[in-house]
C-alpha positions, 0 to 999 in steps of 0.5 A: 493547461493539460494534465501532463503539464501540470503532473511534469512541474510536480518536481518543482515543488515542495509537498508535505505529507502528514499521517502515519507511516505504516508497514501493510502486510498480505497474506495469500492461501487458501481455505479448506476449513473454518476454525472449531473454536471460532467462526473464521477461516483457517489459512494455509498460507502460501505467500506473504509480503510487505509493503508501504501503506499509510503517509509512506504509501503516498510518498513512495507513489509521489516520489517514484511516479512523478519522476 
């Protein structure tokens, strides 16, 4: 059996997913300095974004990839 077939009859079945759902959040900028009061980097952020990480992550992957 090819690895197509088998990924087609996904949506024939029923998958359980279990694990947190969470929200991952990224960060883009750049550094030009390291914090005084502490050894780490400041950021100017430049962009932020969200996205589904964790069990909501594979749901979201089994649920739009597969179709």
């Amino acid at each position: 059996m090819e690895l197509h077939d088998i990924i087609g009859g996904f949506n024939k079945k029923k998958i359980l997913v279990i694990g947190d759902m969470t929200v991952d959040k990224f960060i883009i900028g750049e550094v030009n300095r390291i914090s005084p009061e502490a050894p780490v980097p400041v950021v100017d952020i430049g962009s932020e974004s969200l996205a589904m990480g964790g069990a909501a992550n594979i749901i979201n992957h089994l649920t739009c990839t597969w179709r």
